[in-house]
N, C-alpha and C positions, 0 to 999 in steps of 0.2 A: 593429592592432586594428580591426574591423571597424566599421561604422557604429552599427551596433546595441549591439554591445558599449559601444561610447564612451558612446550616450546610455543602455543601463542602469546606467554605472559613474557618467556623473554623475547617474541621477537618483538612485541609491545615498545618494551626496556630500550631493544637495539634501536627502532624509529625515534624512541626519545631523543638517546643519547646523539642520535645524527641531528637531531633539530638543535639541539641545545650548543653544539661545537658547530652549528652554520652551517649543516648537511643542504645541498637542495633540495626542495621540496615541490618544485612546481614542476618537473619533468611528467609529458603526456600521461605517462603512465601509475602518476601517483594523484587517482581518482577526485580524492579526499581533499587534495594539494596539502596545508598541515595537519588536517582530518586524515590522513591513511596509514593505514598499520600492513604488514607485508606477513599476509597470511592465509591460507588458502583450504583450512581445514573444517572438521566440522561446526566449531566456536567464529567461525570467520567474522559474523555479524553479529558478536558482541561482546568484543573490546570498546574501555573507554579509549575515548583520542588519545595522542600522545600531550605529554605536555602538562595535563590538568593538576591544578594547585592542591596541597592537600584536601582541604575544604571541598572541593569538586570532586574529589574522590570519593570522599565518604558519603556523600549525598549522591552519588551514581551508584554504590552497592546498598545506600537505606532505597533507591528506586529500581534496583534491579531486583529486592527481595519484595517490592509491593509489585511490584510487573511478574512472579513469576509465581507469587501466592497464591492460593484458590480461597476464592470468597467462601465463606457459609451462613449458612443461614440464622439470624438472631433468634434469640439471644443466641448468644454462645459465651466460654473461658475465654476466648480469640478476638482480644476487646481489638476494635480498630478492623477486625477483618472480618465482622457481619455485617449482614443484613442484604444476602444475597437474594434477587428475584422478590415479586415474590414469580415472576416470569425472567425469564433469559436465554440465551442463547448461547453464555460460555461462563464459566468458573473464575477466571484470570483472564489477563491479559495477553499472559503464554499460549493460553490457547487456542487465541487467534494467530498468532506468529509466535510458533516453535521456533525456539533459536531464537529468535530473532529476524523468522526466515517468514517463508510464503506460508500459503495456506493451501488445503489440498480441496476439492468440491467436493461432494457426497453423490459420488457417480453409484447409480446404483441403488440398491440396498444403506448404501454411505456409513456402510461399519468400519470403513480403514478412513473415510473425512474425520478433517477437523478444521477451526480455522474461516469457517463459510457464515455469510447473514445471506437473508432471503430480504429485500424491501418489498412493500405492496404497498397502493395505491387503489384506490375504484378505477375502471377502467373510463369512466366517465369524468374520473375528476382528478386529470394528469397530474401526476407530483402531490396530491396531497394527501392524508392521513386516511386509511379507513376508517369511520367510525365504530367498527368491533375491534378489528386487529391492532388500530393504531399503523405507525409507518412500517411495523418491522417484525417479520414472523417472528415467532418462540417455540422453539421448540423444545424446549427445556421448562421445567417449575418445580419449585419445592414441594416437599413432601403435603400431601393434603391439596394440591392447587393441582388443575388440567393444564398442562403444554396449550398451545395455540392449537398447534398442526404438529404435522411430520412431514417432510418435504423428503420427497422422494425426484432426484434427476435422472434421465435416461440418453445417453448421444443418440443423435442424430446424424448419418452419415452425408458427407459431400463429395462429389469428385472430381479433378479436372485437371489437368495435364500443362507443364512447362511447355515451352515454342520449342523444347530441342522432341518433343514425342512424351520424358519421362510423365509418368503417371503420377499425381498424388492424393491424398485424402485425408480431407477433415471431419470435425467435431463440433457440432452443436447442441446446445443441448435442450430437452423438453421439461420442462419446472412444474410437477404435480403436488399441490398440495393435499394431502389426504388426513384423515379423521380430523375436523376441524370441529375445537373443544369449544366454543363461543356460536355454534351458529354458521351459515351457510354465508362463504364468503363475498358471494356472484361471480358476477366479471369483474379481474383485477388485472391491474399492472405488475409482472415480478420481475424481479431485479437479484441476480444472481452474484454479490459479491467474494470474494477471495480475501484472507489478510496479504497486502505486500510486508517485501522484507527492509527493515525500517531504519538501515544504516544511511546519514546523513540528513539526518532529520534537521540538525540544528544547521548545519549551510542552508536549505535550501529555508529553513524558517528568517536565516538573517540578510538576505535575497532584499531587500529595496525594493518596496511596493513600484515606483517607477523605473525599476530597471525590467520588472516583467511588465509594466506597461508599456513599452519603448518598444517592445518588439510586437505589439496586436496589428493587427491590419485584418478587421472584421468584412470590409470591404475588398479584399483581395487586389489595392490597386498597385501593386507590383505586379499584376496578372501571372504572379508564380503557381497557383491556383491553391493557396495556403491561407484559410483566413482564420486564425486563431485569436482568442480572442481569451481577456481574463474574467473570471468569476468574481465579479464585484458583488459583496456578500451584503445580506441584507440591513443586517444588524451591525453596527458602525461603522461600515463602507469600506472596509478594508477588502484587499485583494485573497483572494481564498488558491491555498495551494498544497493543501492537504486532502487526503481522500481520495479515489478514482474520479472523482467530480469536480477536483476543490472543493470544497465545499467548507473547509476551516480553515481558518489564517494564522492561527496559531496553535503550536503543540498543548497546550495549556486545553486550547477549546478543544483537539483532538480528543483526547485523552478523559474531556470529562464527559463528550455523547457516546464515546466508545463506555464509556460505562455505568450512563443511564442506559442505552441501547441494546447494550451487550450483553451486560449484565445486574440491569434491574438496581445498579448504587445509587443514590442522589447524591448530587454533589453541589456545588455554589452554585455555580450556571444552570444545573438542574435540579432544585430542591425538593421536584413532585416526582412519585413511581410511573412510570409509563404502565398506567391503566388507562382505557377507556373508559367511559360512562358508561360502557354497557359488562367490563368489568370489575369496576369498582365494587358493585353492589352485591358480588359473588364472592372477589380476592380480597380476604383480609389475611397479612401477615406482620406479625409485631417486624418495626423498626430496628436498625443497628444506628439508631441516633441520625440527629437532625444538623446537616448533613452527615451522610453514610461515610462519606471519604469527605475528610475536611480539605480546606487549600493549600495546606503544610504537606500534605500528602499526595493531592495533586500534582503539586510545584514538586514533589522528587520526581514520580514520575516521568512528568515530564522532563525535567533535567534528566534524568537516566537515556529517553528517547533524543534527545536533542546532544547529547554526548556521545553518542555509540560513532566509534570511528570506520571509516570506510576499506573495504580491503585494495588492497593496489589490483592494477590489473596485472594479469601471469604474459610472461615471453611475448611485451609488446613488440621487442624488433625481431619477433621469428617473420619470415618472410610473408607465409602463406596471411598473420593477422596481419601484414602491412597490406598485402593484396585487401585485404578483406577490406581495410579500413577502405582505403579508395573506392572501393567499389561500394562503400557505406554513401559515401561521397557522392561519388559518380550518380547515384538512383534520388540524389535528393534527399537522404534520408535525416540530413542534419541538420534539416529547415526545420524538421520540430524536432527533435533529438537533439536541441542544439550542444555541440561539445563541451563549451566550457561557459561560467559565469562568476561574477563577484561577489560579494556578499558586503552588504555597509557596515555601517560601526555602529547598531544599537543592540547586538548579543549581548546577552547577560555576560558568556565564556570569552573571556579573553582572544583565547586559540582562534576563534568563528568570524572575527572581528575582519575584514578587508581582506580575507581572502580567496585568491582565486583556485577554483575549482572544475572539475567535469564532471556533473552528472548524468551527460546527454539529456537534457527535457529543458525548453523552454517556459515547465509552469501553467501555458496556456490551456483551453479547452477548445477542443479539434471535431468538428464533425468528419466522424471516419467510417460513415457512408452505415446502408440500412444491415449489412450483414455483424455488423456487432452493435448495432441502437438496440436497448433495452426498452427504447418506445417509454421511458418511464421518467418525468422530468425533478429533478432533482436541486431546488431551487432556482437561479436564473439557466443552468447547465440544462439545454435540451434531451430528451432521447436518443437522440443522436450524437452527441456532443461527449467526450472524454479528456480528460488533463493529461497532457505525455507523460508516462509514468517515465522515472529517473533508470538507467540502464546502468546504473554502476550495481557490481554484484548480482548481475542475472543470470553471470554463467558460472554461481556457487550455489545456486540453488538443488542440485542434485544433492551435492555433495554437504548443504547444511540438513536439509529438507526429506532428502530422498526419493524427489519424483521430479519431474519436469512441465509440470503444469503453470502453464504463462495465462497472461490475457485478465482481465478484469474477474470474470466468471471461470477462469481453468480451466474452459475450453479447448484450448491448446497442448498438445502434448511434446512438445517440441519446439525450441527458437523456429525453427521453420514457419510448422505450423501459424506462429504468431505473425510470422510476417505475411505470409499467405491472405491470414484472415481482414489484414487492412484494405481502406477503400475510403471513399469521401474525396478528403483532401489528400491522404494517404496513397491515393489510389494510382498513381504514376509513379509514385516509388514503388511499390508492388507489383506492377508492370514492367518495370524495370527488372526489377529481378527476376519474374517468370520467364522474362528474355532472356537472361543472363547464360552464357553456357557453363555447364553444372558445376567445374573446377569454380568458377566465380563465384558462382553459387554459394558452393562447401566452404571458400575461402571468408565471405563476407558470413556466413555461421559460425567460423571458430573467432572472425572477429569479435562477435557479441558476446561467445561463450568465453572470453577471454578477460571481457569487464568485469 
């Protein structure tokens, strides 16, 4: 075991032992509330919580070895871990979220990406499946089988200046799909995804579908100009709080289109290969069995994601993060970043049961204005429209990951950057800030960098 490993497992041990002899657990700073471990290295986002029963334990390392496997392809000796593709777009599930961490885009060339989906859509027929491609490039196929494409991104520069003079600049990017193995794609919609990093999955999955309806106001009749709203999901009306869209309501359902999607598994939910009709007739590849990934396997999985504990935040009473925070405040920014929430009593874990938390995100979906609308609509979630993604652990992204690329699509290269690129409803707290003079500024960044 490495050095690092040792001193995240004992300080694992130490958060236990403070929960267990009635340590507090709910100070601002301990993100997770009994979800957080105090650790700030490169394993940061993936410890399990403190606390868990033996049973939980073992079932978090049978689900951290099917989370960081690499599928192959059937048949294979590797019973249980074929039946890869016979398209896809990653190996594992590690290889959307390294570590447990973000994902990086494929700027470029995209020899250093990994971690990235492309979706598409007819440009005619918003949000819904292409009839060649299906919802979701591949760039990836087993031996004998064409990739879809190759997705080639390029930035886009922007430029514009804080009220005090300073100058700054952004990144958007251009989404070229090229050698397309099925046929000429036309006009499509693309949608440039990132893996987020996946610590507190199980809080925000034990969330009370009416505690995140209690805060919509799709009407904005508080006239705060905030009208967020939740992703009431199609298929048995549950509140969807998973995904950069919501778009799943539970870890279970995550976990099992992350790998028809991703990687070409079937699973109970999704028993059929994502082929088209126009490539079925071309891709044939023997089976890893009927389902590929059964629901015992699923269910760790997911238990693995739904248990990863949250890291605390570093030196919240250094001065300059107290400035920040305020100044988080001051700009509106915790109307959807909301600080803190509860979780009800129908977790599976014990630990996840009623307690309170900060993930900064209220869960909702925010239209936040046309400079980050992917224009691509993603069940009831417009083009415009995005879920506040959770800020705890965003400023150990360097430091799991080794880049600092934010934002849905990793556009951003920088917390700045990120905040820059808001607008919509967003668009007054990012105003607020370009006002800000620059110590406020730096101060409300080493806030976030501090989560």
């Amino acid at each position: 075991m490495s050095a690092v490993r040792r001193a995240a497992s004992a300080a694992a041990l130490a958060v236990g032992a403070m929960i267990a002899a009635g340590a507090a657990t709910d100070a601002p700073g301990r993100l997770g509330g009994p979800a957080t471990v105090d650790v700030d290295g490169t394993n940061a986002f993936s410890l399990p919580l403190p606390g868990l029963s033996r049973e939980d334990r073992r079932a978090f390392s049978v689900g951290n070895a099917l989370f960081r496997d690499n599928w192959v392809v059937a048949p294979a000796s590797a019973e249980g871990r074929d039946g890869l593709g016979p398209l896809f777009a990653a190996s594992s599930c590690s290889a959307c979220h390294a570590e447990d961490g973000r994902g990086l885009p494929p700027v470029g060339d995209g020899s250093a990406s990994a971690g990235w989906i492309v979706l598409v859509s007819p440009h005619a027929r918003d949000g819904e499946a292409h009839p060649v491609y299906g919802r979701q490039l591949q760039d990836h196929a087993v031996p004998g089988v064409r990739p879809e494409v190759r997705v080639r991104v390029d930035p886009v520069r922007e430029h514009g200046r804080y009220a005090d003079g300073t100058p700054f600049e952004l990144e958007r990017w251009k989404i070229s799909p090229e050698e397309p193995g099925y046929g000429p794609l036309g006009e499509v919609r693309l949608s440039l995804r990132v893996g987020p990093q996946l610590v507190g999955g199980g809080l925000l999955e034990a969330v009370d579908d009416a505690t995140i309806l209690a805060r919509e106001d799709p009407q904005d009749r508080d006239g705060d100009g905030i009208s967020g709203r939740a992703h009431r999901l199609a298929v048995g009306g549950r509140v969807g709080r998973f995904g950069w869209k919501a778009s799943q309501a539970t870890l279970e359902d995550q976990v099992q289109a992350a790998f028809s999607e991703d990687m070409g598994i079937t699973s109970p939910l999704f028993p059929a290969e994502v082929l088209t009709d126009s490539q079925s007739g071309s891709v044939r590849e023997p089976s890893g069995g009927s389902p590929e990934v059964d629901a015992h396997k699923v269910s760790r999985v997911a238990h693995y994601c739904r248990t990863l504990a949250v890291p605390a935040q570093r030196a919240p009473d250094d001065p300059r993060v107290a400035l920040g925070r305020q100044a988080f405040m001051r700009a509106g920014c915790a109307a959807c970043h909301v600080p803190e929430l509860r979780s009800g009593d129908t977790s599976p874990v014990a630990a996840l049961r009623g307690a309170v938390f900060r993930p900064f995100t209220d869960l909702l979906l925010h239209d936040m204005g046309e400079g980050l609308a992917d224009g691509r609509r993603d069940g009831d979630a417009s083009g415009r429209e995005w879920r506040t993604p959770p800020l705890w652990g965003i400023g150990l992204v360097p430091t799991v990951n080794g880049h600092s690329r934010y934002l849905h699509d990793g556009r951003a290269r920088s917390l700045e950057e990120a905040v820059l690129w808001h607008g919509g409803e967003a668009q007054r707290s990012r105003d607020a800030f370009v006002a800000m003079p620059e110590e406020e500024r730096r101060a409300l960044l080493a806030f976030l960098a501090s989560l």
